[in-house]
BAFI-3210 file (N, C-alpha, C; in Angstrom, 3 decimals, decimal comma, padded with zeros to 6 digits):
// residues 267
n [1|2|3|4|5|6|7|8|9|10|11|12|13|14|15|16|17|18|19|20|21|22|23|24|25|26|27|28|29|30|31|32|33|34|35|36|37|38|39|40|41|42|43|44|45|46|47|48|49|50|51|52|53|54|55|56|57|58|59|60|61|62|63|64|65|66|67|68|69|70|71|72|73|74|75|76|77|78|79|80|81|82|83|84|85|86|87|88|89|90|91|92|93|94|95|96|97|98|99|100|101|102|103|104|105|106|107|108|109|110|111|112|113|114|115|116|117|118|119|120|121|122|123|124|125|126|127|128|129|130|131|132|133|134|135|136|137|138|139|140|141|142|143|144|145|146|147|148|149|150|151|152|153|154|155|156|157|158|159|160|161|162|163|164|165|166|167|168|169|170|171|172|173|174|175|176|177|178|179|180|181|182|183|184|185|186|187|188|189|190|191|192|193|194|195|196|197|198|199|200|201|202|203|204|205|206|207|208|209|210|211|212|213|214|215|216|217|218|219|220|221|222|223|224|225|226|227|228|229|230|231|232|233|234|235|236|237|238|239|240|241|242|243|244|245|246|247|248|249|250|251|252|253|254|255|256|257|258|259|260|261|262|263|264|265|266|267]
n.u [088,537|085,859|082,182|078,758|076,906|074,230|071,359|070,615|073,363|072,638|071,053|069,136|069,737|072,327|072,698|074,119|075,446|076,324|077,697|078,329|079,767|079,805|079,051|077,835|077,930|075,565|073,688|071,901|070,145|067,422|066,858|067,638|066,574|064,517|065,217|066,323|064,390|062,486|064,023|066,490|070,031|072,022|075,157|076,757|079,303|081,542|083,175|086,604|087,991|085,637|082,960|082,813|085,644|089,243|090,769|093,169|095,372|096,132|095,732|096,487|096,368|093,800|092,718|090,708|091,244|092,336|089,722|088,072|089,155|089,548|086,638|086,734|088,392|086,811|084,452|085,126|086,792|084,073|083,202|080,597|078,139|075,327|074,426|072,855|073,732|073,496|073,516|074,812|075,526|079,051|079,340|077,806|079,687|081,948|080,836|079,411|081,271|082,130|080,677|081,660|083,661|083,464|081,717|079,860|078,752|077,272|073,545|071,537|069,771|070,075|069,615|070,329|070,537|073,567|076,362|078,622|081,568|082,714|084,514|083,439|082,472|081,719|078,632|077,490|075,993|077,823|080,428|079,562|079,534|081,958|083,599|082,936|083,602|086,110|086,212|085,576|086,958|086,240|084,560|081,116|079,767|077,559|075,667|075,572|074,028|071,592|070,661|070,232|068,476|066,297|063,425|063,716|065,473|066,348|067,529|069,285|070,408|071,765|074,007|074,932|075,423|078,065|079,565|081,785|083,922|085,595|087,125|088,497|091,053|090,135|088,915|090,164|089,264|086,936|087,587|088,793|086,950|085,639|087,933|088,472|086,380|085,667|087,024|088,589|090,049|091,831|091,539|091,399|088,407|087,258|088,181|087,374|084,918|084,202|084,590|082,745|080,322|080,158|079,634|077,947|075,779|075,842|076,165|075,058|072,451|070,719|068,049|066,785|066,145|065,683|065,403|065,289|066,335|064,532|065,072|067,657|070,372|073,169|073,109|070,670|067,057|068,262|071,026|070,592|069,200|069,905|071,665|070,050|069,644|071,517|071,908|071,144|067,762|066,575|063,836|061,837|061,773|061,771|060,339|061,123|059,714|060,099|062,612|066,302|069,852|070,438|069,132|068,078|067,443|064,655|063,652|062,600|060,279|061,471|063,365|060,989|059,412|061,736|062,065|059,338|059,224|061,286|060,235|060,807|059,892|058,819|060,297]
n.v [169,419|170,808|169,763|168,970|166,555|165,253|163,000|159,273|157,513|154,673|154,965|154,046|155,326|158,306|161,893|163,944|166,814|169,445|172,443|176,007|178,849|181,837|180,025|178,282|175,460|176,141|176,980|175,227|174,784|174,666|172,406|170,130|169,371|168,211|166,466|164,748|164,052|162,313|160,319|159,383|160,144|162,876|164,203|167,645|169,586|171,822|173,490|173,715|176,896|177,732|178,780|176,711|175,157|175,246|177,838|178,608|181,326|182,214|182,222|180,761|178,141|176,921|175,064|172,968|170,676|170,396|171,077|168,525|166,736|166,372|166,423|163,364|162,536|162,826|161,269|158,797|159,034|158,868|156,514|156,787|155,305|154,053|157,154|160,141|162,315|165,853|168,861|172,229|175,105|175,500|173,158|171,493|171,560|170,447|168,427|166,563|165,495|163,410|160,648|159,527|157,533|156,789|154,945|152,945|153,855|156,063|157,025|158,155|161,600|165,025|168,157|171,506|174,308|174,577|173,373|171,388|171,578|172,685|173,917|175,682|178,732|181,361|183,004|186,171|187,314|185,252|186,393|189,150|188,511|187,490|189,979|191,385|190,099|190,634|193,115|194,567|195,512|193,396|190,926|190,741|189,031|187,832|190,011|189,423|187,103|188,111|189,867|188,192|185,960|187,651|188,213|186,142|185,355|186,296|189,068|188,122|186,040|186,588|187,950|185,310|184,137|185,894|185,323|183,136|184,834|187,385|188,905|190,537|188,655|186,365|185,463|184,040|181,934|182,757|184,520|183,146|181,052|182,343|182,636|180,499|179,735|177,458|177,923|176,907|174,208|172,884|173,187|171,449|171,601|171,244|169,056|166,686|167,803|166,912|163,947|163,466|164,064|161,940|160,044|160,580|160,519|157,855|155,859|156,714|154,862|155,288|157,423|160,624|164,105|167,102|170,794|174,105|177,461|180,209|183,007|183,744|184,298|183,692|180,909|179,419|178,004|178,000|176,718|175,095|173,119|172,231|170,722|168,861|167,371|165,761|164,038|161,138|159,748|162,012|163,485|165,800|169,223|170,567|173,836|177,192|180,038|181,972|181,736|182,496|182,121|180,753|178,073|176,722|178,235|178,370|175,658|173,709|173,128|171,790|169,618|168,086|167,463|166,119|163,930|162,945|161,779|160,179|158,458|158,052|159,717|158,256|156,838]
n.w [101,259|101,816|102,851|102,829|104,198|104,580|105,868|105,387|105,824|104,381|102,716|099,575|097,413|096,838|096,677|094,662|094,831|093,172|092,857|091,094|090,128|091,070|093,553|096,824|098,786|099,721|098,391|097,860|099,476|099,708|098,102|099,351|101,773|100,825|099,472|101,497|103,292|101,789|102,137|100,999|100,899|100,608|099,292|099,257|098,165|098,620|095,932|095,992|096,538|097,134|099,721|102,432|102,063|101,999|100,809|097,995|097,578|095,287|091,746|089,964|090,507|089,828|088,003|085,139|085,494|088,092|089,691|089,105|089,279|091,962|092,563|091,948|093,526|096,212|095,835|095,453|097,861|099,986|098,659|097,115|095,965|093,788|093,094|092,002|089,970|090,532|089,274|088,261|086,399|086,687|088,047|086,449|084,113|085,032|086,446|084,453|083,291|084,916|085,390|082,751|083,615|085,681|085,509|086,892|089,350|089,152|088,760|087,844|087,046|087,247|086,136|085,274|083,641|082,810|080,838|078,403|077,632|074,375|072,292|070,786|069,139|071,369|073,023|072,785|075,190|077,048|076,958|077,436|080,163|080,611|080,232|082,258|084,819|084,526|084,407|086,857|090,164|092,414|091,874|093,024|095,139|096,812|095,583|092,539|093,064|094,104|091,795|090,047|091,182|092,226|094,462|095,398|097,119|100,224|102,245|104,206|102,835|101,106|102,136|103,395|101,153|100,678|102,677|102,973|101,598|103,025|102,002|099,315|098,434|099,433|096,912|094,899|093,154|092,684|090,971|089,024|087,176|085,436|083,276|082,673|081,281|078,151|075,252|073,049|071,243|072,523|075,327|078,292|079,606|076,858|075,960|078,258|077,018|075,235|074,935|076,974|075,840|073,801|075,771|077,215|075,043|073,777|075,574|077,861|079,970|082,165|084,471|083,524|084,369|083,663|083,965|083,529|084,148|082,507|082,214|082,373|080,586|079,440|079,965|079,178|077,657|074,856|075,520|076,785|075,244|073,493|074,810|075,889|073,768|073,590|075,713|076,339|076,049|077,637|078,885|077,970|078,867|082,437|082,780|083,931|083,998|085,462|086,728|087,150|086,293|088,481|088,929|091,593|093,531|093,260|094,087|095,367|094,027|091,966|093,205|094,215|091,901|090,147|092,230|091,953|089,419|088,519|090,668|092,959|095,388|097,374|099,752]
ca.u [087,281|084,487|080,974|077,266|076,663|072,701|070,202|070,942|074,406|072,685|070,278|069,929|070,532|072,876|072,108|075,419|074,793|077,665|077,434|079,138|080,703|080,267|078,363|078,738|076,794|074,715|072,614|071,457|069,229|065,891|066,549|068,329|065,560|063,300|065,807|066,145|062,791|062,212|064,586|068,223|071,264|072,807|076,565|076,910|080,650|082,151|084,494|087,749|088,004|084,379|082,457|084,248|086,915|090,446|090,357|094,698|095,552|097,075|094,903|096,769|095,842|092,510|092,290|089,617|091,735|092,362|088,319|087,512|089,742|089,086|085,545|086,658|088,412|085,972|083,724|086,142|086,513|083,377|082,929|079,875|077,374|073,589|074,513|071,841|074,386|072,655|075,018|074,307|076,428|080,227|079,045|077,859|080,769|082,664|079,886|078,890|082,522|082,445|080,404|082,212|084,792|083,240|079,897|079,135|078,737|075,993|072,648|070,598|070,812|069,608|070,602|070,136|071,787|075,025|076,401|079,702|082,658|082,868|085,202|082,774|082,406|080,869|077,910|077,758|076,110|079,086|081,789|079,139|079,633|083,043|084,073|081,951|084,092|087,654|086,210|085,285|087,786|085,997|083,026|080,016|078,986|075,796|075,159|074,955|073,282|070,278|070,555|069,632|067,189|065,343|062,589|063,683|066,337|066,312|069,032|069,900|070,782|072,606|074,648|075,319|076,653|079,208|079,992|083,201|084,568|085,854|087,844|089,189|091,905|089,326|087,899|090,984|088,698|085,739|088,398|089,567|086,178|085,236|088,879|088,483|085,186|086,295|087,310|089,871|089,751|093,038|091,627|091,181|087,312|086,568|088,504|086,744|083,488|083,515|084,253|081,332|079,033|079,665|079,258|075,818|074,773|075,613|076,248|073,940|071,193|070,102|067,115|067,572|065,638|066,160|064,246|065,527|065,833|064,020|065,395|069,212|070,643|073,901|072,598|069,155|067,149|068,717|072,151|070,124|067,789|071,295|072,397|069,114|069,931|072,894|071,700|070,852|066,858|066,271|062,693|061,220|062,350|060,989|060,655|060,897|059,731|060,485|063,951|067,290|070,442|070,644|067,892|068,111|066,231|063,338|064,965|061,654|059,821|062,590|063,400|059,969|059,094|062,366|061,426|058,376|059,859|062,420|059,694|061,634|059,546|058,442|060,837]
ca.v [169,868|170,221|169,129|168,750|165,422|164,756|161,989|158,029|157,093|153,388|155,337|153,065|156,554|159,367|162,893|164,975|168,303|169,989|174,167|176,743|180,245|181,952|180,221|177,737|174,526|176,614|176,703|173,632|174,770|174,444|171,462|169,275|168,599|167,621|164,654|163,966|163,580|161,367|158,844|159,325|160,625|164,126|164,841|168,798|169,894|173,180|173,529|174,689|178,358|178,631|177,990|175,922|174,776|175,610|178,477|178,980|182,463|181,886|181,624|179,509|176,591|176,199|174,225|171,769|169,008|170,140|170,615|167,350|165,276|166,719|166,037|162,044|161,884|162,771|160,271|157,482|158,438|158,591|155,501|156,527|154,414|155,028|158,694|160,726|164,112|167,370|169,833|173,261|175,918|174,695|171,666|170,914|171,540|169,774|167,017|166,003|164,424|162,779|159,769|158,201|157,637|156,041|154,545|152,020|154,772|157,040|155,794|159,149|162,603|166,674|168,865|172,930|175,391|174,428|172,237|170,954|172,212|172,132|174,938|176,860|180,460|182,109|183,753|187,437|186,718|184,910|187,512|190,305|187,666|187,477|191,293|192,029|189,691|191,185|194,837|195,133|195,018|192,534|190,121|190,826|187,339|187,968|190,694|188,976|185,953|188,974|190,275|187,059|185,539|188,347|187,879|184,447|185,498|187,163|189,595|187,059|184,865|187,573|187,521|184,053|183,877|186,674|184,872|182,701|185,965|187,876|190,398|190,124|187,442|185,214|185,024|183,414|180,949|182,942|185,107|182,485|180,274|182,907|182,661|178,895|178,995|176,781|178,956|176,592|172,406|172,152|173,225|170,606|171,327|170,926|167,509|165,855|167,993|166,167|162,734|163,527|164,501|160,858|158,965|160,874|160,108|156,825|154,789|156,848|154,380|156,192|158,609|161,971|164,998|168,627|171,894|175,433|178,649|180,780|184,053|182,982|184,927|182,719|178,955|179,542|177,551|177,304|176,436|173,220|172,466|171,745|169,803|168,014|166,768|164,863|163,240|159,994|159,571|163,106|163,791|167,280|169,796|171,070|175,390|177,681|180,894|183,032|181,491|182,564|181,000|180,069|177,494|176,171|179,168|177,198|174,312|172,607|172,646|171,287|168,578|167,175|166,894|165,158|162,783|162,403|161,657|158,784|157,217|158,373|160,795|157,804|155,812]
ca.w [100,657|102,573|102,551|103,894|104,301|105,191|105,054|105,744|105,061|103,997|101,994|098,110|096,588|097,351|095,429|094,719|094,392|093,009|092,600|089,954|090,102|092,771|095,102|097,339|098,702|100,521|096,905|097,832|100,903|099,501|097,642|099,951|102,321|099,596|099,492|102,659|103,553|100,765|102,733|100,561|101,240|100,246|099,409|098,593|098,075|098,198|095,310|096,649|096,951|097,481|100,453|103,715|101,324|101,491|099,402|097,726|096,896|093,424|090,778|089,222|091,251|089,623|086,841|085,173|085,989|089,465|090,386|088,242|090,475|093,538|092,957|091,893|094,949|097,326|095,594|095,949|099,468|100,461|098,550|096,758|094,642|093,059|092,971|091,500|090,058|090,381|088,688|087,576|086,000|086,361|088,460|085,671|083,205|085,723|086,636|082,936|082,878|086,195|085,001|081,667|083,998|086,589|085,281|087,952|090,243|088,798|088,141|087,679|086,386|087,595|084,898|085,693|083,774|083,192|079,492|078,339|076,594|073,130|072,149|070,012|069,919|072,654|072,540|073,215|076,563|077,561|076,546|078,746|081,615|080,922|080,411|083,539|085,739|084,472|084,684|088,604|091,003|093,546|092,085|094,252|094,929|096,977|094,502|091,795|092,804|094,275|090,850|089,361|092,204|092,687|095,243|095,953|098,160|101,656|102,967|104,834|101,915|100,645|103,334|103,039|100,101|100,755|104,008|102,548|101,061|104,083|101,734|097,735|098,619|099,448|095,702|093,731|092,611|091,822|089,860|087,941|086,938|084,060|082,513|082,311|080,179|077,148|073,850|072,504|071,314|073,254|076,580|079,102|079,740|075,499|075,733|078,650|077,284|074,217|075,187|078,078|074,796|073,265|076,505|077,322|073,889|073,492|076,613|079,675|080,191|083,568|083,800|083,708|084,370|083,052|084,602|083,110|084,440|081,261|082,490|081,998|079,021|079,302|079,404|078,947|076,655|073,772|075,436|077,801|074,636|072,878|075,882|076,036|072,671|073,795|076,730|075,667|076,939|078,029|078,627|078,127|080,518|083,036|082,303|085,573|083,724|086,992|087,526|085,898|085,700|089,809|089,164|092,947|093,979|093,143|094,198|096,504|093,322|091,267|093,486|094,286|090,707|089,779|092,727|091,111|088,070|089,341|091,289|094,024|096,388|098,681|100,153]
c.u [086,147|083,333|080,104|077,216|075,455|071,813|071,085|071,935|073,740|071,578|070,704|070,206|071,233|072,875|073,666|075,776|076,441|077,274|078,298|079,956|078,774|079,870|078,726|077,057|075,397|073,384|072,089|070,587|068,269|065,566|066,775|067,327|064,545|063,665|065,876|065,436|062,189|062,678|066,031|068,922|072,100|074,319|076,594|078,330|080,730|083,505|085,765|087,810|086,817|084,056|083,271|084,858|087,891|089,938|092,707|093,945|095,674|096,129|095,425|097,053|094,654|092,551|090,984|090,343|091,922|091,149|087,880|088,620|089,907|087,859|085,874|087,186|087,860|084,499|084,154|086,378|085,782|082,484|081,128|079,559|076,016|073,708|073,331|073,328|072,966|073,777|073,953|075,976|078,117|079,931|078,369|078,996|081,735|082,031|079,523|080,250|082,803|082,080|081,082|083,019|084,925|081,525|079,373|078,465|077,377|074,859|071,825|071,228|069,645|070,185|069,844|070,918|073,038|075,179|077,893|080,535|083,016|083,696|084,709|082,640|081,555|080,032|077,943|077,452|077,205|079,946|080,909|079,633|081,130|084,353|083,526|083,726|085,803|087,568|086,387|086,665|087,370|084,318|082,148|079,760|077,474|075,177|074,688|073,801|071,695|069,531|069,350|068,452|066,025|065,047|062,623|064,703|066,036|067,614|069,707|070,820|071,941|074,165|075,486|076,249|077,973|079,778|081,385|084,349|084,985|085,875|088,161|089,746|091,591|089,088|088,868|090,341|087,527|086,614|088,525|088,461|085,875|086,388|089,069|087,060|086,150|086,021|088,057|089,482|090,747|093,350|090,896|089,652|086,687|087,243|087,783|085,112|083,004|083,683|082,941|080,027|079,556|079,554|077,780|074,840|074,396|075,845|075,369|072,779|070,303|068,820|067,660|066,038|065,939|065,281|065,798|065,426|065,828|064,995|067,685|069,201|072,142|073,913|071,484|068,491|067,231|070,448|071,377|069,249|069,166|071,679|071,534|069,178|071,028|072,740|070,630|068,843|066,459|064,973|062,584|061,343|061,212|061,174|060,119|060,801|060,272|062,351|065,024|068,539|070,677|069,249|067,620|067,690|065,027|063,073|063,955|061,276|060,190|062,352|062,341|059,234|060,096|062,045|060,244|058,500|060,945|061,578|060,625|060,765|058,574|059,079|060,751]
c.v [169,699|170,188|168,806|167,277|165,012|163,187|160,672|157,599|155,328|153,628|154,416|154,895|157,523|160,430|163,881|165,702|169,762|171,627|174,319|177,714|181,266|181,430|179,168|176,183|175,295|177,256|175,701|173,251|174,607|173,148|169,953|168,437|167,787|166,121|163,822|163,251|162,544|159,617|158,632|160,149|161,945|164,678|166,043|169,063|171,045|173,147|174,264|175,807|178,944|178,096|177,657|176,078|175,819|176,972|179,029|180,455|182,948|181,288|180,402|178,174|176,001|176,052|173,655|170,698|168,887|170,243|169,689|166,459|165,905|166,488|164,017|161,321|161,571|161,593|158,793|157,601|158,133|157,177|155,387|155,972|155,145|156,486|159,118|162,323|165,076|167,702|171,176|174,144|175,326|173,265|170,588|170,232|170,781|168,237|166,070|165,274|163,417|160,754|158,390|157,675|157,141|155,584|153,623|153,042|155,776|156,400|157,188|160,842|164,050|167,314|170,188|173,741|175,642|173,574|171,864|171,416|171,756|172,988|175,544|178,181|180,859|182,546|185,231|187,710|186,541|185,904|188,364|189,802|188,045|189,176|191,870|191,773|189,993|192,528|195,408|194,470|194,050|191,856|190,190|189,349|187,297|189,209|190,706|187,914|186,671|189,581|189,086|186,243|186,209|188,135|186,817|184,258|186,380|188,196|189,068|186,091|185,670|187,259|186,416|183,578|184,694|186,030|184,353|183,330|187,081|189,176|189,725|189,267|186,205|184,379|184,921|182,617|181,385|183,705|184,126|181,243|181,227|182,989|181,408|178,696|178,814|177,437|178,013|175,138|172,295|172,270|171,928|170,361|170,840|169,211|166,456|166,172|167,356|164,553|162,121|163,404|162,318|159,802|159,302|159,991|158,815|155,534|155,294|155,830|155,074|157,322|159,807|162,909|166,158|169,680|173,195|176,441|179,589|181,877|184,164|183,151|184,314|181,513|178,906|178,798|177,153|176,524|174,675|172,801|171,666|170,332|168,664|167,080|165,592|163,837|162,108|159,749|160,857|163,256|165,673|167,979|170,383|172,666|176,375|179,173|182,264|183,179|181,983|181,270|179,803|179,247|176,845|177,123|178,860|175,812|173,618|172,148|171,663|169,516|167,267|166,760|165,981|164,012|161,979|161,421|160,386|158,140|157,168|159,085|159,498|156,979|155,887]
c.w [101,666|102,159|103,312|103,344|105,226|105,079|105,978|105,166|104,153|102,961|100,661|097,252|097,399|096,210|095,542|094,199|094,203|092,225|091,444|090,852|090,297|093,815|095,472|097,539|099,504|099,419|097,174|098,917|100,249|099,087|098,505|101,337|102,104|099,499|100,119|103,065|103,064|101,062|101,902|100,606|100,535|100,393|098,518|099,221|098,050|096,865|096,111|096,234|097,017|099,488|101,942|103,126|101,469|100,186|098,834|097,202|095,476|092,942|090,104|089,726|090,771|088,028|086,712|085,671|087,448|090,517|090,054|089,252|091,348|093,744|092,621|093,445|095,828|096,667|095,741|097,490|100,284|100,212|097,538|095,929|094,480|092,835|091,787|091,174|089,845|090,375|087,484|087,361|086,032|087,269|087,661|084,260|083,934|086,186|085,916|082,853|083,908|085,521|084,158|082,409|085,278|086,598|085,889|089,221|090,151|087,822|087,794|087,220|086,466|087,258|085,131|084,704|083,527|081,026|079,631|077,353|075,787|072,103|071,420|070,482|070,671|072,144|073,792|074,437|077,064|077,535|077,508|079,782|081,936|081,415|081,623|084,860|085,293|084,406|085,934|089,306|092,198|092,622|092,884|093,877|095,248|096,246|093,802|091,636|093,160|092,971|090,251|090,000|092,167|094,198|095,822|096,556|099,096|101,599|103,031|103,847|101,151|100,996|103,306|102,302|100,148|102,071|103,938|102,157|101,785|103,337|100,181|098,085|098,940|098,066|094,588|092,595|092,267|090,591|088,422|086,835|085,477|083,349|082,061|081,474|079,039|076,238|073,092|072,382|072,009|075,013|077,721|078,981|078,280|075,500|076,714|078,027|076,317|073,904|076,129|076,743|074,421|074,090|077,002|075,924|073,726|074,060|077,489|079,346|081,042|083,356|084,447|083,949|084,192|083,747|083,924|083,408|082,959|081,198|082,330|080,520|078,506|079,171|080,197|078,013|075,702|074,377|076,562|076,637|073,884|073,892|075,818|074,942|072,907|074,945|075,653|076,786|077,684|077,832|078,332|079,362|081,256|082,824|083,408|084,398|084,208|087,231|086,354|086,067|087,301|090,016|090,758|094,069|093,910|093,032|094,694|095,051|092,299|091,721|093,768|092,696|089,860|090,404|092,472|090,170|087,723|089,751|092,554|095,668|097,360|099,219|101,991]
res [x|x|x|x|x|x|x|x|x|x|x|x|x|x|x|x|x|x|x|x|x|x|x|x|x|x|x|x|x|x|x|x|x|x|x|x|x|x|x|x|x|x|x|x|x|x|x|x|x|x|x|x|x|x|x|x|x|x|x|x|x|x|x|x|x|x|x|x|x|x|x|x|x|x|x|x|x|x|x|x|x|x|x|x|x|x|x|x|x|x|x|x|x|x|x|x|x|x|x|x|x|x|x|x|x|x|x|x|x|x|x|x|x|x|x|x|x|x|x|x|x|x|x|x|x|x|x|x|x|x|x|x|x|x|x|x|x|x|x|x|x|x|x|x|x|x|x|x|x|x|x|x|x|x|x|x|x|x|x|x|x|x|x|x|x|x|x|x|x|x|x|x|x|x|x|x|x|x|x|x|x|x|x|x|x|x|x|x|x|x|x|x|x|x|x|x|x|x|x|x|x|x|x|x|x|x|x|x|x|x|x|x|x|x|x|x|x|x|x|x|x|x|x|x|x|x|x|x|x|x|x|x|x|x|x|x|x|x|x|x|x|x|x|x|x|x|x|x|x|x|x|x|x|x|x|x|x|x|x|x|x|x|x|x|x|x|x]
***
């Protein structure tokens, strides 16, 4: 798996900025200096088949259980503590379970965009999302994320994001992330998502911060006002009117007001 690894390894916090579907850590440019600067430490991951990472051919290599312990590993190897998660879209659905499960480890909490699986019915949103990504023969990755950015991407960034994706055979793993949204109580992500729901609720001590992209017709806010409900101590979010669901497009502002917000932005 690979990974940006910035900032002061002896830093007292480390921020670990874990992406969704399709993109990669390279979501994490605007925000990641914000942290730095600040004086703590930044681990951003590529999920496997995005990004650096290994990407297998065969869809059927990607599970929840096999990105959910691939992200415990690399936390055990790198040995981290204080972790601050930032998790949006499946880094979240994948991040929100990381914790019960290792609660000495995470002391803070950057919530974007993203919730936890509870096998309820979709909303019609979702199913567009989903019929989209089994209609086209190739996911545009920097397509969509231009779609959704707007103005708050370059060419260049464009670019970027299609960079990991040479050709179709690259994108097993973007293929396979919209067939794993949770429909079912007997799928993996609804069983860690609803033991995650009663350890937010009723063990997180940690502070948290929330920010929303408005424009996000999939987990927009009513699907983070829900979420916000469950986090134990959740203040009032922050509301990016401009931004949709790739809140890390407005990622400076984001991060310096969570640092705010922690008592963080002067070390």
């Amino acid at each position: 798996m690979a990974y940006i690894d910035e900032g002061t390894k002896s830093a007292e916090y480390t921020f670990l900025c874990l992406h969704g579907e399709p993109s990669w850590s390279y979501l994490y440019r605007k925000m990641i200096p914000v942290f730095t600067e600040a004086g703590h430490r930044v681990i951003a991951p590529d999920l496997f088949g995005f990004g650096r990472s290994d990407k297998p051919v065969e869809e059927s290599v990607y599970n929840f259980e096999f990105h959910r312990n691939s992200l415990i590993k690399l936390i055990e190897h790198l040995d981290l503590k204080n972790v601050v998660l930032v998790c949006q879209d499946w880094g979240g659905f994948l991040g929100l379970t990381l914790p019960m499960d290792m609660q000495d480890r995470f002391k803070k909490l950057i919530v974007m965009n993203t919730g936890l699986g509870t096998g309820e019915p979709l909303t019609e949103a979702a199913k567009q999302w989903i019929g989209f990504c089994s209609s086209v023969p190739e996911v545009p990755v920097g397509g969509l994320l231009a779609v959704d950015a707007g103005a708050a991407l370059t060419p260049l960034d464009v670019v970027a994001y299609d960079a990991p994706f040479p050709d179709n055979s690259y994108k097993a793993g973007v293929r396979k992330f919209p067939k794993m949204i949770p429909t079912d109580e007997n799928d993996d992500a609804v069983r860690y998502g609803l033991r995650a729901i009663e350890y937010w609720s009723n063990t997180w001590e940690g502070d948290s911060f929330m920010a929303i992209g408005m424009k996000d017709a999939v987990l927009g806010e009513p699907a983070m006002m829900a979420l916000k409900s469950v986090i134990n101590g959740c203040p009032e979010p922050m509301k990016i009117a401009e931004a949709g669901h790739f809140v890390q497009e407005y990622g400076v502002e984001v991060a310096e007001q969570a640092l705010a917000h922690f008592g963080l932005d002067l070390q």
